[in-house]
C-alpha distance (Angstrom), angle and dihedral (degrees) to the residues before:
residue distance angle dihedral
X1 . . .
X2 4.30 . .
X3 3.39 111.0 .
X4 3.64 114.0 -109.2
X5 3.94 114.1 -124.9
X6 3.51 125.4 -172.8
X7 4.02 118.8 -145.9
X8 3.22 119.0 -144.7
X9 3.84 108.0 -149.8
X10 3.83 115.7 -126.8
X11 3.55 94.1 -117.2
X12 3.97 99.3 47.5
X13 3.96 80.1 63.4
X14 3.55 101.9 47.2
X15 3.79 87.8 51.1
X16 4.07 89.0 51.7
X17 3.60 94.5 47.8
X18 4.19 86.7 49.9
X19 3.93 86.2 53.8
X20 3.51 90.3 56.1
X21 3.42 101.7 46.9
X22 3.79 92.3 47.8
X23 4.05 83.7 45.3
X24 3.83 96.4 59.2
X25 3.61 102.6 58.3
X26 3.75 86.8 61.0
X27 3.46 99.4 41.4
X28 4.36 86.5 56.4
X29 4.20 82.6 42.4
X30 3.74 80.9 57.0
X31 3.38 111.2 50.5
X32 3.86 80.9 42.9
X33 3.55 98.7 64.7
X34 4.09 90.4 49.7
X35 3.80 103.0 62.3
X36 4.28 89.5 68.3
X37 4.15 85.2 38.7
X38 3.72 87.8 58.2
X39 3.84 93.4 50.1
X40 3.11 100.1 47.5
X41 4.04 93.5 50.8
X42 3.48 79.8 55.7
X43 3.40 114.1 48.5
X44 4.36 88.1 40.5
X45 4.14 79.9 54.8
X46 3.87 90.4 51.3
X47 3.79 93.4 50.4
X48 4.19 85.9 44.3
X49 3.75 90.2 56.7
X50 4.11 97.4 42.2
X51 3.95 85.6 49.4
X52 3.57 88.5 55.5
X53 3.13 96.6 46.3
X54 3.73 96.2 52.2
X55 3.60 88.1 48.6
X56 3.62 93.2 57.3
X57 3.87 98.3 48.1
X58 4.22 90.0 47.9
X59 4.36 79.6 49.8
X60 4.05 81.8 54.3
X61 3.62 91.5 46.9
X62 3.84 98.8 43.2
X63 4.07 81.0 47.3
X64 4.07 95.1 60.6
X65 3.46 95.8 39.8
X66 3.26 92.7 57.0
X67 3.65 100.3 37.9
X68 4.11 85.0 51.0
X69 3.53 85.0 49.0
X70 3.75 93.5 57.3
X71 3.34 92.8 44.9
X72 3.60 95.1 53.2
X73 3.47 85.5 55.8
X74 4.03 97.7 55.0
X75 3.70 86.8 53.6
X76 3.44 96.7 66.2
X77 4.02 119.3 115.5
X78 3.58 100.4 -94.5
X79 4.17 127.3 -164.0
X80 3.75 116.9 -146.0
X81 3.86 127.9 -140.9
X82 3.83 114.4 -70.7
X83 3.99 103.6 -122.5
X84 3.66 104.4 -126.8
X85 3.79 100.7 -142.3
X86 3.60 129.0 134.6
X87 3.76 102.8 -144.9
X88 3.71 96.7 53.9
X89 3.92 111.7 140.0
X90 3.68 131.8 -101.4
X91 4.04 99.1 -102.9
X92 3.69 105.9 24.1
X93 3.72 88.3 108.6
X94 4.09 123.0 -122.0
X95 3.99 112.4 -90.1
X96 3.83 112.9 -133.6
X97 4.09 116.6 -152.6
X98 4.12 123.5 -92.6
X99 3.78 107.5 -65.2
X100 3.82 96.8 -156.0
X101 3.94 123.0 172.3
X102 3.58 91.3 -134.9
X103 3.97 81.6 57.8
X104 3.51 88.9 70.6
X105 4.00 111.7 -178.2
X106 4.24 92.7 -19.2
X107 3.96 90.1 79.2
X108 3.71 86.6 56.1
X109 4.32 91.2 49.3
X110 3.56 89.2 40.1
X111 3.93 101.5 50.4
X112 4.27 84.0 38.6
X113 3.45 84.9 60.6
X114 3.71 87.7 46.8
X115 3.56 99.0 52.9
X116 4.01 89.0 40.5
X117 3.91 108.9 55.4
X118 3.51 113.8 -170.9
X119 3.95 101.8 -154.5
X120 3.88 119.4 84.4
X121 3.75 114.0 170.5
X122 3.72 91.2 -15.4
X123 3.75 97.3 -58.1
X124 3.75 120.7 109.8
X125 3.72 114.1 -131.1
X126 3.96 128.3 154.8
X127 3.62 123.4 -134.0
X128 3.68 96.6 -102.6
X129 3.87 92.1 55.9
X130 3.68 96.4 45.3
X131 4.17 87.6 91.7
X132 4.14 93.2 61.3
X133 3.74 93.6 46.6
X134 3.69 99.4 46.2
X135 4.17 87.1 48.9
X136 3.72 85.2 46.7
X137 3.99 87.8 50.1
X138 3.69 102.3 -127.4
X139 3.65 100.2 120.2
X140 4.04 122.8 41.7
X141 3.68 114.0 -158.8
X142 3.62 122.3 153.9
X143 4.13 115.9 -108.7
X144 3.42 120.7 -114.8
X145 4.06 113.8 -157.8
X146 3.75 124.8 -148.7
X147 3.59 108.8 -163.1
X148 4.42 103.2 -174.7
X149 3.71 124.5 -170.4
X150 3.51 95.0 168.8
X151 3.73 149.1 46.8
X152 3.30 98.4 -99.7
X153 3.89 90.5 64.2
X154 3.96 87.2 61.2
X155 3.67 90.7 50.1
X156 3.94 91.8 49.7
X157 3.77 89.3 48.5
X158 4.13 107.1 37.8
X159 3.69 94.3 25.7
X160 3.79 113.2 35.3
X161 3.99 98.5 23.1
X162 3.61 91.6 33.4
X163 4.18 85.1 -135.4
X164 3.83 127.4 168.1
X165 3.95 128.9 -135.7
X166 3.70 133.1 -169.4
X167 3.73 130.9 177.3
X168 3.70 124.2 -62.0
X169 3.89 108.4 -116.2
X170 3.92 81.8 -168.1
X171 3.69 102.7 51.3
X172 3.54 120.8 39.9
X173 4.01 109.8 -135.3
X174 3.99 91.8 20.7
X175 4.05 132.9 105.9
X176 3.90 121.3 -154.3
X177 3.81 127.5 -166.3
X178 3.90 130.1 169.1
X179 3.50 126.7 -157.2
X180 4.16 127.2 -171.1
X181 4.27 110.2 -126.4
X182 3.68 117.6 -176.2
X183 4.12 96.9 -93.4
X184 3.75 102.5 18.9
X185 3.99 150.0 9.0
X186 3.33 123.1 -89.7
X187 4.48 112.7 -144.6
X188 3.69 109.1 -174.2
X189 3.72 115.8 -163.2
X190 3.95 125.2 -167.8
X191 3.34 154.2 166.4
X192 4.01 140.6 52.2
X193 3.77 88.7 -65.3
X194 4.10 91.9 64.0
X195 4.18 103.8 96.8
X196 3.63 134.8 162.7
X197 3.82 78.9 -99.7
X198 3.55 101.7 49.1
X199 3.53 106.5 49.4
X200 4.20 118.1 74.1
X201 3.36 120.4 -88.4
X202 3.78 100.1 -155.4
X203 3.92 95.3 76.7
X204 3.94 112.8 107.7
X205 3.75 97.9 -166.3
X206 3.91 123.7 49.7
X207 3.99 144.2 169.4
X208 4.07 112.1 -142.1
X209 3.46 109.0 -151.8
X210 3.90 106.8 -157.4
X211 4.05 154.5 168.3
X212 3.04 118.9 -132.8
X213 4.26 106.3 158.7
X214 3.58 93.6 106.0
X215 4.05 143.4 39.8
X216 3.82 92.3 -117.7
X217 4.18 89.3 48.3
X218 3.65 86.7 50.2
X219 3.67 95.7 55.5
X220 3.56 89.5 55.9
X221 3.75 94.1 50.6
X222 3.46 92.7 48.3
X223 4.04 85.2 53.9
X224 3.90 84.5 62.6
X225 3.69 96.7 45.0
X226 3.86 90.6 45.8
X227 4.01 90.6 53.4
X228 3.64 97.6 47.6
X229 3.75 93.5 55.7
X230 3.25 88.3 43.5
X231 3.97 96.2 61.1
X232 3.99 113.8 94.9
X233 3.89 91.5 -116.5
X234 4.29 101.8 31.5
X235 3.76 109.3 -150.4
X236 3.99 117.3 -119.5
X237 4.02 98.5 -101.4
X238 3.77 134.4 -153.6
X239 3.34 104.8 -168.8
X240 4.12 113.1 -149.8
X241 3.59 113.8 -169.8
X242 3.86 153.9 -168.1
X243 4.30 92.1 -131.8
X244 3.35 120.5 -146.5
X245 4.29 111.8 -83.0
X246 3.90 83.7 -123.9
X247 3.77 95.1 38.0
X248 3.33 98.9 -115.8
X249 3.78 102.1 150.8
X250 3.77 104.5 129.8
X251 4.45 85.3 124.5
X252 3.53 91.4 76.9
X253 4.16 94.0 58.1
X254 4.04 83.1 79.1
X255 3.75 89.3 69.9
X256 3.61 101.8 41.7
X257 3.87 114.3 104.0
X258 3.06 133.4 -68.9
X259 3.97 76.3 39.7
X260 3.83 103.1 40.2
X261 3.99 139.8 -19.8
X262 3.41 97.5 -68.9
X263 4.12 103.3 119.5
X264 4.19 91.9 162.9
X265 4.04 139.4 7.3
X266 3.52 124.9 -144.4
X267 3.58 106.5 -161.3
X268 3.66 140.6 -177.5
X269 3.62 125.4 -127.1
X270 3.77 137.8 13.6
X271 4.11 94.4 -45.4
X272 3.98 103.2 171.7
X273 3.77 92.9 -135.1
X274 3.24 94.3 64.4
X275 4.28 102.1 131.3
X276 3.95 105.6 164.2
X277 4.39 80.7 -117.6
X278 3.86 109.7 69.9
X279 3.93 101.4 -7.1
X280 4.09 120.8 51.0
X281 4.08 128.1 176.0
X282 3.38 111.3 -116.8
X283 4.48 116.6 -161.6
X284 3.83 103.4 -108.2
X285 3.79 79.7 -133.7
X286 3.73 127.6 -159.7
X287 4.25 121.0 -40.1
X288 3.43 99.7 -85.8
X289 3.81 88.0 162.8
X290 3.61 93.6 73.4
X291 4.11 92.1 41.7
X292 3.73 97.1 -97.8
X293 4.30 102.9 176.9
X294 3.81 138.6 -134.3
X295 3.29 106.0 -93.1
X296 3.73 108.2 -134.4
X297 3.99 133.1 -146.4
X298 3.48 104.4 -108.8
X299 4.24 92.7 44.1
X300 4.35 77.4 69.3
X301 4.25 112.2 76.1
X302 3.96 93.7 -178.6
X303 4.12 86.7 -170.6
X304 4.04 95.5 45.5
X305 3.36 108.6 100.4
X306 3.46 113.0 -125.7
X307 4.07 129.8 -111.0
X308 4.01 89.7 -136.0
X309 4.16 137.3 53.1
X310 3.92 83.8 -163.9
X311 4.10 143.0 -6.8
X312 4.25 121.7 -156.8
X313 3.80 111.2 -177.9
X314 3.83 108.6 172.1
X315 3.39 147.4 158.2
X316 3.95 98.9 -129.7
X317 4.12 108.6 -132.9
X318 3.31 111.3 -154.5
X319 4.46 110.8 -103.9
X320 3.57 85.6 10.9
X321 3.92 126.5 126.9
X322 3.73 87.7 -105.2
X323 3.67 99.7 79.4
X324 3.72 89.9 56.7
X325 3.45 95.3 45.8
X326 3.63 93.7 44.5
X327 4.47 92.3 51.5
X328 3.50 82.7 46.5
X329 4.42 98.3 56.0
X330 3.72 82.8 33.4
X331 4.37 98.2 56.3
X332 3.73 95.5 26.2
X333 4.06 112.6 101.5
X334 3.77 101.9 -150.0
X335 3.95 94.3 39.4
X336 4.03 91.8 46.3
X337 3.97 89.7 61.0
X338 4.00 103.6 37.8
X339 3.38 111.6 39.4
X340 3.59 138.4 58.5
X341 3.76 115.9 -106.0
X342 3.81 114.7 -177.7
X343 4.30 109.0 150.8
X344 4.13 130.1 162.7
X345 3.32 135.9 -149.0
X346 4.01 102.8 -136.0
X347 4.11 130.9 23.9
X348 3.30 120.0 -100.9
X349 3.78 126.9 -161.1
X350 4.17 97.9 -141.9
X351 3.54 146.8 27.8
X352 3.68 133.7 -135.2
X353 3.82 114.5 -126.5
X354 3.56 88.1 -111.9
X355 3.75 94.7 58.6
X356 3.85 95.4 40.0
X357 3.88 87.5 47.4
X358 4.27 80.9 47.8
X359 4.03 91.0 52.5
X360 3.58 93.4 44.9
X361 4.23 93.7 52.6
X362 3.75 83.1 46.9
X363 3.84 98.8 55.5
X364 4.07 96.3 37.6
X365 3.89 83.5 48.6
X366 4.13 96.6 51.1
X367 3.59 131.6 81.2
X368 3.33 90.6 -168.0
X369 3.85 132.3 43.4
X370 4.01 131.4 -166.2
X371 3.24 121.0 -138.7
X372 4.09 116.4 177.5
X373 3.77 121.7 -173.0
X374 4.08 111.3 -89.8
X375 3.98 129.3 -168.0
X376 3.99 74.4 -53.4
X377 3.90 130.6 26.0
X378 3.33 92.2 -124.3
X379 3.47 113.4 81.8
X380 4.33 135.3 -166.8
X381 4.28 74.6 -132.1
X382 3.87 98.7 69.6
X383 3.89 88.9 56.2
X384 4.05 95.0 36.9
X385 3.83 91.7 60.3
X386 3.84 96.8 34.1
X387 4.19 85.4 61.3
X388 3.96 84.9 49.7
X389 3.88 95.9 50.8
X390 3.84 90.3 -119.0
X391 4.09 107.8 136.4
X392 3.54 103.7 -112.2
X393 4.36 115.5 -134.7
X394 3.76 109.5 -150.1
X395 3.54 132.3 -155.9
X396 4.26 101.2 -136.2
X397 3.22 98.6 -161.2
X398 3.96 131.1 127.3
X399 3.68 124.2 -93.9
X400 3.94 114.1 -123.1
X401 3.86 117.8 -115.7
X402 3.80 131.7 23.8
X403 4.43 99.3 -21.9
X404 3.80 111.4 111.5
X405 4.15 116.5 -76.7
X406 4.37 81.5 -123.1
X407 3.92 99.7 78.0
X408 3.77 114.0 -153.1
X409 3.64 96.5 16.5
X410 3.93 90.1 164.1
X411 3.72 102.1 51.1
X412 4.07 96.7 40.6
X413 4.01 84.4 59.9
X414 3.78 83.9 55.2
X415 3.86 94.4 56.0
X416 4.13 92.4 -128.3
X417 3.89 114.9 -154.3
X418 3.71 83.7 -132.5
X419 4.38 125.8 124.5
X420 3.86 109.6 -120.7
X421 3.69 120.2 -156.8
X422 3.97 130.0 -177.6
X423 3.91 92.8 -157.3
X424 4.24 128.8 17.6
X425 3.77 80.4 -124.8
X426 3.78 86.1 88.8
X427 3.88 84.5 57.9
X428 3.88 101.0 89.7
X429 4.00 85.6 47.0
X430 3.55 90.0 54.1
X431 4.06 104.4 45.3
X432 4.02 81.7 43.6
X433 3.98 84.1 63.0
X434 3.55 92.5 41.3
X435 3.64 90.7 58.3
X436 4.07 94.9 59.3
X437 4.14 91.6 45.3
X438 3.83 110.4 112.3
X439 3.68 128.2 -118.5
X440 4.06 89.0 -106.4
X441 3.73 90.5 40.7
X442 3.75 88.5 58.6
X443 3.76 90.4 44.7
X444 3.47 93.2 55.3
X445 3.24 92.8 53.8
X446 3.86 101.3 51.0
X447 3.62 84.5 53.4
X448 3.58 96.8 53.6
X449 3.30 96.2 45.6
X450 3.66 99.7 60.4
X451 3.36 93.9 40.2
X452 3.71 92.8 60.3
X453 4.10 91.8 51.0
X454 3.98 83.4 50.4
X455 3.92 86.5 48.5
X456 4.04 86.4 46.3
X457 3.41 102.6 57.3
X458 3.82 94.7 46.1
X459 3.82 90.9 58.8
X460 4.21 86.6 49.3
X461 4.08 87.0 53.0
X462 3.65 83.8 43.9
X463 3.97 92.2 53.6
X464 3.70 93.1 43.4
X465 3.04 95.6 50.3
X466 3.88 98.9 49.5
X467 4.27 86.0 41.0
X468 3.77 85.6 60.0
X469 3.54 99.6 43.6
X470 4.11 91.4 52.5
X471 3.44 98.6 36.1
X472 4.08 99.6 42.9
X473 3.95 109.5 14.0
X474 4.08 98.6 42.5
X475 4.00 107.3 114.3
X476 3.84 112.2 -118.4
């Protein structure tokens, strides 16, 4: 077979080889045009990548915050269910409800309500009726007198039992208030108008409410002790008392039985013979002697920011840590300009209303508050800014004479969301800290601190109340 050719005609070529040459030019534009396509895929690609990556570490950051957050959170003191069961045992201890952050103020209504039952004998009645139906005779609890001669009395009864008082129509220069408690009623007495001849003589069971810091305040206890016994039917006495700031109580073992009334002590400071039988610690508590208020909720923003990093108002002792602490606050840039610095020379036994409403502003307005060692370690400060939500700093260190070598045995069983520090060297570290914490952190905090003082002082009405009820109400 012949071998087909094909012929290509001269001008079908010439028209090819025109194409091409018209073709190349844009083929070189092309590959032209992709070099700064390719870069700038790539650098768009490099600036996807670092924007995830950014994104993922401010994910991880988010992530621990929140996780330290939580755990914060867990750590908080917490208050288990009260087991309602009428055979529990004398000692077991009483069982408050869950105090959880996230609570906010309903753990504090709910373990109120805990610590104030409102059923007696199968009749409801609230505290503030229980006066009109014992005169009208339908209830019949025994009566339970507090007899206070010193400040710590008011503290027990306006801070801790949350009590009222008015003016006694009976006694001129005296106030009287009455409170319901689950197995008794509480009669508070006060004022300079309340003598060993004023109050009744009748009553078999009594709390003394005494000072006993000084020689001349001991005298005048002993005064009170010495009538008592004196009466023809002595009362049953728990004595509650202002200790000595060096713990030098051992007077009062004269009057404890089988030598005198005395069945219990209350007592203030670290007192070594403290035993949880005879002898309990009371909280020195906030200076009600110079007129120091209840705090209330709404006077505590936990979100507000506050004016202050820190506040130190002190009397400065003379070779005491406050001096140092003071030249420090004074010299040091960052503490000179935010916090509140307000120190005297000398003691002084009152306040104005100006000054106390001046203290007050300080501590609401502080995150943080200083509180240097005195004659004793503990100090009326520690409580004063725990009741404004202002995180308390405390100088751990021991107090010199006869108190326990442990400092602040009573608030440490408490688990206080306060900063303890050996030496006010640690100081800088701390406010250096203080400056990284978030706005929430610091929030948070405020919060939990003033919950926990709220949490505090229910426990303390819970003790008192179970102290009385052993030491006064217990059948023979």
């Amino acid at each position: 077979m012949a071998e087909r050719r094909v012929s290509v005609s001269p001008n079908r070529m010439s028209d090819s080889c025109s194409r091409k040459a018209r073709e190349k030019p844009l083929l070189e534009n092309h590959r032209m045009s992709r070099g700064p396509g390719i870069i700038l895929r790539r650098v768009l690609l490099a600036v996807c990548i670092i924007q995830v990556v950014i994104t993922a570490y401010l994910a991880l950051c988010i992530f621990n915050s929140a996780f330290s957050t939580v755990k914060e959170m867990k750590s908080f003191p917490q208050l288990e269910p009260r087991k309602k069961s009428e055979n529990q045992q004398e000692g077991q201890g009483k069982k408050l409800i869950d105090f959880d952050i996230g609570e906010n103020q309903a753990a504090i209504v709910l373990a109120q309500q805990e610590m104030k039952p409102h059923v007696v004998q199968g009749m409801e009645v609230k505290w503030d009726e229980a006066p009109a139906k014992i005169s009208s005779g339908l209830i019949n609890l025994p009566v339970v007198e507090v007899w206070s001669k010193a400040a710590v009395g008011t503290y027990l009864w306006q801070h801790i039992l949350e009590g009222e008082e008015s003016l006694d129509e009976t006694v001129p220069g005296a106030t009287l208030g009455e409170l319901r408690m689950p197995a008794f009623i509480l009669r508070y007495r006060s004022g300079p108008g309340v003598t060993p001849d004023s109050v009744p003589r009748d009553m078999k069971n009594v709390v003394l409410v005494v000072n006993g810091r000084t020689e001349e305040k001991v005298t005048d206890a002993k005064y009170w002790l010495d009538s008592i016994q004196s009466w023809d039917t002595p009362p049953v006495v728990i004595l509650v008392m202002l200790g000595n700031e060096q713990c030098e109580n051992h007077w009062v073992d004269g009057y404890i039985q089988p030598n005198g009334a005395v069945v219990t002590v209350l007592v203030t400071y670290d007192d070594p013979r403290v035993d949880q039988v005879t002898f309990y610690q009371w909280p020195l508590g906030v200076a009600t002697y110079r007129q120091f208020p209840v705090i209330s909720e709404d006077q505590i923003v936990p979100d507000l920011p506050r004016k202050y990093v820190c506040n130190l108002r002190v009397t400065l002792h003379a070779n005491s840590s406050r001096i140092e602490l003071h030249k420090f606050m004074k010299n040091d840039p960052f503490s000179s300009s935010h916090c509140y610095i307000n120190v005297r020379e000398r003691w002084l036994p009152n306040e104005t209303v100006e000054s106390m409403d001046d203290y007050v502003r300080s501590l609401l307005q502080s995150d943080l508050s200083l509180c240097p060692a005195g004659m004793n370690t503990e100090t009326y400060r520690v409580y004063e800014a725990l009741s404004a939500g202002s995180t308390p700093i405390i100088e751990d260190v021991a107090t010199k004479g006869q108190c326990d070598s442990q400092p602040w045995r009573l608030l440490k069983r408490h688990g206080p969301p306060v900063i303890w520090v050996k030496t006010w060297e640690q100081l800088p570290k701390i406010l250096a800290k203080e400056r990284r914490y978030s706005k929430q952190y610091k929030a948070l905090r405020r919060l939990r601190v003033s919950q926990w003082y709220e949490w505090f002082k229910l426990k303390m009405r819970d003790r008192f109340i179970s102290i009385v009820t052993s030491s006064l109400l217990q059948p023979d």
